[in-house]
Each structure stands twice: as structure tokens, then as C-alpha cells.
N, C-alpha and C positions, 0 to 999 in steps of 0.2 A: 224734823217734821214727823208726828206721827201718821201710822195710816190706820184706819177703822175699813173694814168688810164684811157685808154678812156672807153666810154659804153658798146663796144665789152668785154672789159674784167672782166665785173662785174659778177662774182658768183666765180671766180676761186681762187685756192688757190697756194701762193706763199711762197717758202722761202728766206730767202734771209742770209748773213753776214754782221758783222759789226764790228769795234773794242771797244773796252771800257778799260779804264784803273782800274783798278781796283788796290790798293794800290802802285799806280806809275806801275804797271805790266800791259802790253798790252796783251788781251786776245780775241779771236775770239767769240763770240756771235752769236748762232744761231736764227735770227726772222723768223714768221711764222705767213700769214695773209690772209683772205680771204676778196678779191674785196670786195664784196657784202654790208660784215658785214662793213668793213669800211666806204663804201658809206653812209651807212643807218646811222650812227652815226653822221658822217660830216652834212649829211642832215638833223638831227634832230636839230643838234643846228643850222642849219639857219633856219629850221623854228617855233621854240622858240622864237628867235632874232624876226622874222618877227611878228609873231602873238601876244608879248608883245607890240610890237609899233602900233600897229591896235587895241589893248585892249585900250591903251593909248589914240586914236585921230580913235575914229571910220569913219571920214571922208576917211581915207585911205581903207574901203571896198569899196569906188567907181574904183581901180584899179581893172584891171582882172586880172594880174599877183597877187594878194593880195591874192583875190579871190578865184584862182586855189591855193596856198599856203592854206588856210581853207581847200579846197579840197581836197585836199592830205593829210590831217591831218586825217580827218576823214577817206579816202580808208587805210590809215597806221592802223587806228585803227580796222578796215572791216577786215584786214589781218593779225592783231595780232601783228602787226611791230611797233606798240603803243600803251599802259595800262596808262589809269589813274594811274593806282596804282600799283607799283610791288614789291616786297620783292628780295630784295638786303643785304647778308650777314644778314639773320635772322630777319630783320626790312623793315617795310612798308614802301614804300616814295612814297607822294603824286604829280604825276607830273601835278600841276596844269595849266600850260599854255596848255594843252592837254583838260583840262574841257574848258579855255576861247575859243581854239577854236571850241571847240561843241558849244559855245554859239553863237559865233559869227556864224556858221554854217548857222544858222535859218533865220539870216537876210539876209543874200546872195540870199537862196533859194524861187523858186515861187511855190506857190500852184498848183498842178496840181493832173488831176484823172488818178486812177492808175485799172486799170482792171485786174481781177482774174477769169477767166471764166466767171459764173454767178455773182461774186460780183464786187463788186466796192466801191472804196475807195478815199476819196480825202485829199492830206498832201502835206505837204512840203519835208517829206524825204521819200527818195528812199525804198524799200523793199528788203531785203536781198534775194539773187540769189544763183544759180548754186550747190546747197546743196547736188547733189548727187558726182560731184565732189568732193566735200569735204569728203563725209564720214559722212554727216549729216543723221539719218533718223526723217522726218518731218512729224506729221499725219496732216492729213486735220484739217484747223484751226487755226494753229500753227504761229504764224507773230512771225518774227524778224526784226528790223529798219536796213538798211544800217548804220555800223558804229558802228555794237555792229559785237564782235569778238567771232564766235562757232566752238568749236576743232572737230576734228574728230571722231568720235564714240559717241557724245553728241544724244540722243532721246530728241527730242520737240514732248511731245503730246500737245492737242489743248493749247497754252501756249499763254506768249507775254513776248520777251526780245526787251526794250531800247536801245535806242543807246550811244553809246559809256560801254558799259555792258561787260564784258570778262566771257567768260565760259569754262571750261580747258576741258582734253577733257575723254569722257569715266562716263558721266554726263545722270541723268535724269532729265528733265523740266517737273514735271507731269503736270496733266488735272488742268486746269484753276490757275496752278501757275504763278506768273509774277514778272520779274526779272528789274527792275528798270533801270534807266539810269545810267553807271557808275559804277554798282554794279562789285564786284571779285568773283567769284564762281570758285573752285578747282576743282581739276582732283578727278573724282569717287565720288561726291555730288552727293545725290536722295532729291531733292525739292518734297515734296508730294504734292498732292491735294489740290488746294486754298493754297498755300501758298506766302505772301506777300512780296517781297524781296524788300525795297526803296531803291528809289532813291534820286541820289543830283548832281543841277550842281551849283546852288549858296545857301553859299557863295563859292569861289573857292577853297578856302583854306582848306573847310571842309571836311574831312576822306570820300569816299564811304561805303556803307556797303561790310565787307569780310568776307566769308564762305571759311575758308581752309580745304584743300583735306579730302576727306572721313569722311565729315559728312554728317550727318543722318537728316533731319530736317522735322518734323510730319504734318502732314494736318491740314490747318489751321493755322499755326504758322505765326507770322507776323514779321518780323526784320528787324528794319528802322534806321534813324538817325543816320550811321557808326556806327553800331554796329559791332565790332567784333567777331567770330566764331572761335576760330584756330581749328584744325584740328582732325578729328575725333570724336567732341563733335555728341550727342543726342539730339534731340528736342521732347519730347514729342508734342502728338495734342495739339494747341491751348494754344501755349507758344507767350506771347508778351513780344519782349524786346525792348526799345529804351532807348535814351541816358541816360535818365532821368529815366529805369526801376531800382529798386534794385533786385540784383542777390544774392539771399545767399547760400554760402554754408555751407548747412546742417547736412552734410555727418559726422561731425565731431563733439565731446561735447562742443565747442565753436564756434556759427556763425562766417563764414567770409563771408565778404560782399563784391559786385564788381560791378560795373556802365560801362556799353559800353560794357564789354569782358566776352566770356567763354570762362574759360581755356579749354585745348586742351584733349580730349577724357569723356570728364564731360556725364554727364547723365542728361537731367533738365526736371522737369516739372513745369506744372503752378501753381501758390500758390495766395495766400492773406495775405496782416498783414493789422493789425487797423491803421487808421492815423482819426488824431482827426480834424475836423472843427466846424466851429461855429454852425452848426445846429444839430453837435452828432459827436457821434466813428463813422467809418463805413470802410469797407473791401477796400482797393484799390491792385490791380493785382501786384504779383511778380514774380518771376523765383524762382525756387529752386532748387539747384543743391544737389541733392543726392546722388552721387556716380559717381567714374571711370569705363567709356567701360573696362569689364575683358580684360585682355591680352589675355585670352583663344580663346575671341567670334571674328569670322573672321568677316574681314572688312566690307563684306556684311551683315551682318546680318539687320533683319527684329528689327524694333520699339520696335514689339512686345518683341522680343527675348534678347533686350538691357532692355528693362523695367521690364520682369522679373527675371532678376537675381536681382530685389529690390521688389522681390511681388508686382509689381502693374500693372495696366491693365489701358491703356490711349486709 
């Protein structure tokens, strides 16, 4: 069946009939479909389609029609209508024509000063707006780029989120945390203090960093390189993990060992083991996972509160 809609009709929802045969039997089929959602879908894959052949033959950013297609990719992503990265039936998937046109973004756009009361700033991309519609509270300080997407009930104290960056909603961005370009940050994540969340828009292919819902992650901690986080893990202060960190877990009479992921409600602080070079032994930085969030300790709980049910004090 196809559907026809003018613009008038985009938000609304329809049902409609249809027949299907089903084992030679003819049976009425109830569909049921909202303008809106289907619009935005059609529309994605044109401009997928569009923004691969301008990846291909950048000569084609000299269209404005091309142009405004870049533009619309990134206001899609502004309004959460497009994620680099979304989890789809329990697995990540990387929409990478979505990073090309952030990249391609940059070249379109002209340098311009952007004035904030007393300060002033001068870039090529826009400043995120209209934050109390949204349900955002923002303390003085606080930047987010046009093109990174923040839910409703998210607090940015004096922070800085990238563009193209998703934050779900009901999140804290504390004091001088900064959330990379790209990065996924879940619903009910507390970024502490200094904490470093990377970025990635090349290569395209490569994983952003993901922080799934309700975790905890300590001051100072730094997670780059598509590191994965599922959800509800701990970061003690001054945990570094990237691609290349080794993550052991502890917890048990036999190490197990993990590279890019903590598993989902883990506890980790920062460790050392020996690695030998040519001029001696000497200490290089690990993760150590020592134990599961109790089932007991609610979802909020403090650092503190998660670290001691393993006597330690981070």
C-alpha cells in the first residue's frame, strides 16, 4: 500500500484496512501510522542517499540545495530526530553517514562572532538556544554546540557538550565535565567533576564513546576512544579507560580481562600492573573491576556509597 500526505497532514495519526491473504484465506488487516514518524523516515534516507554522494565528490557542497540537506542533518540531530549511534533490539548501530555530514558541516559554514552578554566568541558553529523551553537547566558557563542533542531535565553546570553528542534526559553534566563530539550519554547518568568524555568524527566508521543509562562516573575520570559503559556501571575518581586500556576483572579467583567495555552495573577503580620495557619493569594504568552495584543500593546512590559496600574510599 502506498501512502500520499500533504504537509498539512504531518503529525497525525491514521488507521487504515487492507487485505492479505494468508494460507490462500483472505483476511482484513488493521494498519496504523503516524504522518510525522513516516515523513522523518522517507526523509532520512534521502538524505543518507544525498550526503554519501557529496562524501564521494565534495565538489557537490557548492549546491545550496546540498548545502541545506548538511543542514538539516545537523538541526535532525539538534532535535534528537538523528543519533550517530542508537541501540536497536539490544545492539549498537553506528549511523555513520550521520558523522559524514557533521564533517562535511564545517566546510559549508563561515566564521562568525557570536556575542553572550559580556563575552564573545568567534566559530563556525552556532550555540545551542531556547533551553528553557526545552526543560534544560543551564548554569552560567555552560556551552553546548548546535547539533548536539540535550533531553529534558538534563542540568549543565559550567560544562561543554560537542556537536553532534546525544544526552538522554534526566542527566547531570557536572562542573568542567566535557562531553565530546558524538559521544551517547543515557537517561539518569551523573558525569562528575573534570570528567573527560571523547570524542570521534574520523574515521567514520569508528564506534563514539557510550555511557548507558544510570551510571555513575567519578571526577576526573576520562573515557575516550569508543569506550563502552553499559549501564549502571561505577567509575571510581580517576579511572582512564580507552581502547587500548586493560580492564580486569577482579572480583572473582580468576582474572577476567576486557578491552573497550564495562560490563553493565560493575564497580571499577583505577589500578596498575607491570609491563616490561627496554629500560626496566614499571607500572602502566588499568581499570579494575571489583564487584556488582548491589541490587539493594538505589539507582542514585553516591560514589561514595557504591565504593563502600567494597571498603574502599576513592
Amino acid at each position: 500500500m502506498q501512502l500520499f500526505f500533504s504537509k498539512s497532514e504531518f503529525g497525525k495519526s491514521y488507521s487504515s484496512k487492507t487485505t492479505k491473504k494468508l494460507n490462500g484465506i483472505s483476511k482484513r488487516v488493521n494498519l496504523s501510522f503516524n504522518t510525522n514518524e513516516v515523513y522523518i523516515k522517507m526523509r532520512k534516507i534521502e538524505l543518507q542517499k544525498i550526503v554519501e554522494k557529496i562524501w564521494e565528490n565534495r565538489a557537490l557542497l557548492e549546491s545550496d540545495d546540498n548545502k541545506k540537506a548538511i543542514e538539516e542533518v545537523v538541526s535532525m540531530l539538534d532535535s534528537g530526530e538523528l543519533r550517530v549511534a542508537e541501540k536497536i533490539e539490544d545492539n549498537w548501530v553506528i549511523n555513520d553517514w550521520v558523522k559524514k555530514a557533521v564533517i562535511l558541516y564545517f566546510p559549508i559554514r563561515k566564521m562568525e562572532t557570536i556575542e553572550v552578554g559580556p563575552f564573545e566568541f568567534h566559530d563556525k558553529i552556532p550555540l545551542k538556544t531556547k533551553y528553557a523551553e526545552k526543560g534544560i537547566r543551564v548554569v552560567p558557563h555552560a556551552i553546548a554546540r548546535h547539533g548536539s542533542y540535550i533531553s529534558k531535565g538534563v542540568i549543565l553546570m559550567p560544562s561543554y557538550v560537542n556537536i553532534g553528542a546525544y544526552i538522554d534526559s534526566d542527566t547531570m553534566i557536572d562542573t568542567w565535565a566535557t562531553v565530546g563530539s558524538c559521544a551517547q550519554i543515557g537517561k539518569g547518568v551523573h558525569l562528575s567533576g573534570g570528567v573527560g568524555i571523547g570524542g570521534v568524527l574520523e574515521p567514520v566508521q569508528a564506534a563514539p564513546v557510550i555511557i548507558e543509562d544510570g551510571c555513575f562516573i567519578g571526577s576526573r575520570c576520562i573515557v575516550v576512544e569508543g569506550v563502552h559503559i553499559e549501564k549502571e556501571a561505577v567509575l571510581g575518581a580517576n579511572v582512564v579507560i580507552t581502547s587500548s586500556t586493560k580492564i580486569l576483572d577482579v572480583s572473582q579467583a580468576e582474572i577476567k580481562e576486557y578491552k573497550g567495555f564495562i560490563p553493565e552495573r560493575s564497580v571499577v577503580i583505577p589500578g596498575t600492573i607491570p609491563k616490561e620495557f627496554p629500560a626496566g619493569t614499571f607500572q602502566v594504568p588499568c581499570a579494575l573491576i571489583i564487584g556488582k552495584r548491589k541490587a539493594s543500593t538505589d539507582l542514585k546512590t553516591s560514589l561514595n556509597d557504591a565504593l563502600r559496600d567494597y571498603q574502599l574510599s576513592v
